[in-house]
C-alpha positions as CSV (number, residue, x, y, z in Angstrom):
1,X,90.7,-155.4,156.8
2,X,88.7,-156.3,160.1
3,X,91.1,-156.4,163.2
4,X,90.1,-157.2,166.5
5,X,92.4,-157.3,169.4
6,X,92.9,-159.9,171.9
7,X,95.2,-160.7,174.9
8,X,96.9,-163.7,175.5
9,X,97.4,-164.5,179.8
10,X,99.7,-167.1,181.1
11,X,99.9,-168.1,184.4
12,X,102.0,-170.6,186.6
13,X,100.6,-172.1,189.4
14,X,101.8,-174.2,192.2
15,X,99.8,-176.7,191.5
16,X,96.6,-177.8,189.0
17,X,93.7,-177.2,191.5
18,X,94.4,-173.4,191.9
19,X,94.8,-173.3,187.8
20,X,91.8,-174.9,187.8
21,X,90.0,-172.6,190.2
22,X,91.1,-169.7,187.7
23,X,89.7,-171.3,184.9
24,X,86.2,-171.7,186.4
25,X,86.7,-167.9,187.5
26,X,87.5,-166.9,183.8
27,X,84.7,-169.2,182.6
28,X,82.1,-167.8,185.3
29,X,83.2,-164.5,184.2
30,X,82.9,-164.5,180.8
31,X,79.0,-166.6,181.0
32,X,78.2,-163.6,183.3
33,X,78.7,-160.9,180.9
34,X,77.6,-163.1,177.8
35,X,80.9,-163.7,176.0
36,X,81.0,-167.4,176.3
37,X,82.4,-167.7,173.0
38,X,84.7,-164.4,172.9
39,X,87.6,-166.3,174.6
40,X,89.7,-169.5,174.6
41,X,91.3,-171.0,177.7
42,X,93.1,-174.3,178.5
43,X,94.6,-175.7,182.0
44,X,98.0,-177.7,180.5
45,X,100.0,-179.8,182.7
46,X,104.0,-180.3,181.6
47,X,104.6,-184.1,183.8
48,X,107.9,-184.9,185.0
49,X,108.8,-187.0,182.0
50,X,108.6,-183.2,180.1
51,X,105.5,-184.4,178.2
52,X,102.2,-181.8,178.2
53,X,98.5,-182.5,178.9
54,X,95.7,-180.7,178.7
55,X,93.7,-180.9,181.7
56,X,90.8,-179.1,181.0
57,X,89.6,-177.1,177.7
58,X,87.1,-174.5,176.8
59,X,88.4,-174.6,173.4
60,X,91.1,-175.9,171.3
61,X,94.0,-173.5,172.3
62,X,97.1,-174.2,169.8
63,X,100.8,-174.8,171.3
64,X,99.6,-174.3,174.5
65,X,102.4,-176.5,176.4
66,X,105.1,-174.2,175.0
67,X,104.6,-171.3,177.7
68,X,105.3,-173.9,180.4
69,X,109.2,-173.2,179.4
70,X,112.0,-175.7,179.0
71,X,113.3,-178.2,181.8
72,X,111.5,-181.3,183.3
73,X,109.8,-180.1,186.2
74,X,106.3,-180.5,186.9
75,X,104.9,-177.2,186.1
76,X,101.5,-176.5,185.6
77,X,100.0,-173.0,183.8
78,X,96.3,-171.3,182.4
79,X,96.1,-170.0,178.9
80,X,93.7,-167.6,178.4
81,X,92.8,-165.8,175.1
82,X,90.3,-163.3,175.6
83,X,88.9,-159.5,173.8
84,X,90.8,-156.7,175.2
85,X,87.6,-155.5,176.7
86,X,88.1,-158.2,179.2
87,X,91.6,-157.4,179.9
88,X,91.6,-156.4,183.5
89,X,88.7,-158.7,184.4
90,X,90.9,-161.5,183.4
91,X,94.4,-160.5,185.3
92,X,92.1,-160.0,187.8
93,X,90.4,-163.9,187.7
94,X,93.7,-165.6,187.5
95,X,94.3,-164.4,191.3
96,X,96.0,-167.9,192.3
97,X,98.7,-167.6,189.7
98,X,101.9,-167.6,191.0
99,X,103.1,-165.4,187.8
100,X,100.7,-164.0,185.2
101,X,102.0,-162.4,182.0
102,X,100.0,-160.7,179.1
103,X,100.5,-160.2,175.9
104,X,98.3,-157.8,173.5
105,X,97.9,-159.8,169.8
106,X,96.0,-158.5,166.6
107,X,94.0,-160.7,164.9
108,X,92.9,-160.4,161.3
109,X,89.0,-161.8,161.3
110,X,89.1,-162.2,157.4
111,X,92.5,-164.4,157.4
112,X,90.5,-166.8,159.9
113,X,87.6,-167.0,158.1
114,X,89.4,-167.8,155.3
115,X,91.9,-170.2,157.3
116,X,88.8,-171.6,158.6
117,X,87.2,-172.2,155.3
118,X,90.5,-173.9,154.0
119,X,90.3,-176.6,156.9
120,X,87.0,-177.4,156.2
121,X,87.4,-178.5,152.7
């Protein structure tokens, strides 16, 4: 069974032009060293009315909005879902985060392939 590992970043930010700034970092990064497709990352938005939008998208990150947290402030946060080789060049990226947290997932390459398959029939 192939299993690749991956980290999952969140970060909260004051406010959406420094989460922005971060993604262009983590995109800039990632073109530089020719793994523009070995990551996912999304800049979501929670408005005061508690709903969540996605302001800017490399891919189509899943359940995004739910590491904003509860409440019904404005909060706004970076996903990022990158290869564990990239760990520390990530953290290191997502410098205007107010809070960044990390999270080491394993990933089954077969089951998504096959998940993937199954969604396109």
């Amino acid at each position: 069974m192939a299993i690749d590992t991956f980290f999952a970043f969140s970060g909260v930010y004051a406010d959406v032009e420094d989460a922005l700034a971060d993604y262009d970092a983590v995109h800039a990064l990632h073109t530089e060293v020719g793994l523009i497709d070995a990551y996912d990352a999304a800049v979501v938005e929670r408005k005061a009315d508690g709903k969540v939008k996605i302001v800017k998208k490399h891919e189509t990150p899943t359940r995004v909005g739910g590491v904003l947290g509860g409440g019904v402030g404005l909060a706004t946060g970076l996903v990022v879902v990158a290869i564990s080789d990239m760990e520390a060049k990530v953290e290191a990226a997502m410098k205007r985060a107010e809070k960044v947290q990390a999270k080491q997932l394993k990933a089954d390459q077969r089951a998504i392939e096959a998940d993937a398959k199954d969604e396109a029939s």
